[in-house]
C-alpha positions in Angstrom: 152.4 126.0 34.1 149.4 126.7 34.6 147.9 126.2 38.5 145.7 122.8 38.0 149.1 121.2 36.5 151.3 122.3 39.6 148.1 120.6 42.0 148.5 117.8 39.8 152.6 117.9 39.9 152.0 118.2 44.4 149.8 115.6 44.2 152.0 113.4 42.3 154.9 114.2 44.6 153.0 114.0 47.8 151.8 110.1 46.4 155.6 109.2 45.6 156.0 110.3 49.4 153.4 108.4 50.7 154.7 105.4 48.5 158.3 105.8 49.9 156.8 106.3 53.3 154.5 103.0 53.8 157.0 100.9 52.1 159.9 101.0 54.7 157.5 99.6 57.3 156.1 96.8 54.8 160.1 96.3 53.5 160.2 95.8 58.0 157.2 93.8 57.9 158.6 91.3 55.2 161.9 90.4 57.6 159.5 89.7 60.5 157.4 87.2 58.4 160.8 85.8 57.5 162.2 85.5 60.7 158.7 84.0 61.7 158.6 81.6 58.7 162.6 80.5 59.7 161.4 80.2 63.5 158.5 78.0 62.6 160.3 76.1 60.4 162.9 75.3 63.2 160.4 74.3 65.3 158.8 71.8 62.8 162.3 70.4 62.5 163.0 70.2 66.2 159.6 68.9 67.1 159.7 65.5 64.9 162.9 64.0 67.2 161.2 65.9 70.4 158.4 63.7 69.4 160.2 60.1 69.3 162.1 61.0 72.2 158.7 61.4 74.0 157.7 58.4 72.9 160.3 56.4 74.0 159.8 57.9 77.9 156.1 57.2 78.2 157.1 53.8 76.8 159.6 53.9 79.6 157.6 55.0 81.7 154.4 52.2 80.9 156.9 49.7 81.7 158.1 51.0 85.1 154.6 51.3 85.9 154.2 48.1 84.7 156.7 46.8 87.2 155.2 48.9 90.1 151.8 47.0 89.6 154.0 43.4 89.9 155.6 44.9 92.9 152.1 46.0 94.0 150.7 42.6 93.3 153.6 41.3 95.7 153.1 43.4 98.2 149.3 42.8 98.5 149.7 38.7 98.4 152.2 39.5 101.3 149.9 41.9 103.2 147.1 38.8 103.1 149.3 36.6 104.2 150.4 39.0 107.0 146.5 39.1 108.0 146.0 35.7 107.7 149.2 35.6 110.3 147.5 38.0 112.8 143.9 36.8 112.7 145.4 33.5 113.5 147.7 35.1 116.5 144.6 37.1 117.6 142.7 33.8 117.9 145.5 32.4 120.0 145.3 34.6 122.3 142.0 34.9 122.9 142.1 31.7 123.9 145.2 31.9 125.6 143.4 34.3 127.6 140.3 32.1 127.9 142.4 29.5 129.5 144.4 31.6 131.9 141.0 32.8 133.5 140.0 28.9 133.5 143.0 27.6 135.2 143.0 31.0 137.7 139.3 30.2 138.8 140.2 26.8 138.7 143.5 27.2 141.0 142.0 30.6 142.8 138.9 28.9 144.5 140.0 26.5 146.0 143.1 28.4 147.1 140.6 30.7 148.5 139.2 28.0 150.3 142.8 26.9 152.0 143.4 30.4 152.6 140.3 31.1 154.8 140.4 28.0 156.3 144.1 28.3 157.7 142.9 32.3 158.9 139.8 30.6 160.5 142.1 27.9 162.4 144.7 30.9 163.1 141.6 33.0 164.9 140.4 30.5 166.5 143.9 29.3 167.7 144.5 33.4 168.9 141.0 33.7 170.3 141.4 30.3 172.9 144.6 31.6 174.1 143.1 34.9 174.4 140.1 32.7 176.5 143.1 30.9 178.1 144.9 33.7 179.2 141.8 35.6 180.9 140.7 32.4 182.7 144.4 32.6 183.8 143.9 35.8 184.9 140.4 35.5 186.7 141.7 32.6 188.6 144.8 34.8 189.6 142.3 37.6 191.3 140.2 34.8 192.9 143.1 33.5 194.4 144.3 36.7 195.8 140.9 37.7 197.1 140.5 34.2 199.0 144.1 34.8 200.3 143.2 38.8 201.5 140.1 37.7 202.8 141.7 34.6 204.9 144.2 36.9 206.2 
């Protein structure tokens, strides 16, 4: 054998290794893309029920919102009806109020007027007993001078 045929014969054997060697990890590679493939098909499977299911809760779903907006719609009639209610109470008592300060300046002057009048008579009444008294008095001394002065 002659040198370039045992090169050749390495080189041969060193490929066959190589060979061996890269497919294992493509033999490896082939189960992953199956197990992948399997997966993917699974999911297609799984997705197409997934899919009606979803449907059927947004459709759910549409009509309870659907029924929130009637309820909505209820509830706003009955909050203008509520403000109609307290606009007309708030105009009631404004004129409620309007009236109680008629009737209290209406009662309060001349109440006023009695009221000043009876202190006025009362003063007058305390001030001419007052007067009566001390002209009660002054006569007393004059009398009791005159009598010291006679005596």
């Amino acid at each position: 054998m002659s040198p370039l045929e045992v090169a050749g014969l390495v080189a041969a054997i060193a490929f066959a290794v190589l060979v061996v060697a890269l497919a294992l990890p493509i033999l490896k590679l082939r189960h992953t893309v199956d197990a992948a493939t399997r997966a993917m098909s699974d999911v297609a499977d799984q997705t197409g029920p997934l899919l009606t299911q979803v449907n059927g809760t947004i459709g759910n779903v549409n009509t309870a919102l659907v029924q929130v907006h009637t309820s909505l719609d209820g509830v706003n009639l009955q909050l203008a009806r509520l403000d109609a209610i307290t606009n007309n109470v708030q105009h009631i008592s404004t004129n409620v109020a309007n009236l109680s300060t008629v009737v209290s300046a209406a009662a309060a002057n001349p109440l006023v007027k009695v009221a000043a009048f009876g202190y006025g008579v009362r003063k007058a009444a305390a001030n001419r007993r007052q007067a009566d008294e001390d002209k009660a008095v002054r006569s007393e001394l004059r009398r009791q001078r005159k009598v010291r002065r006679s005596s």
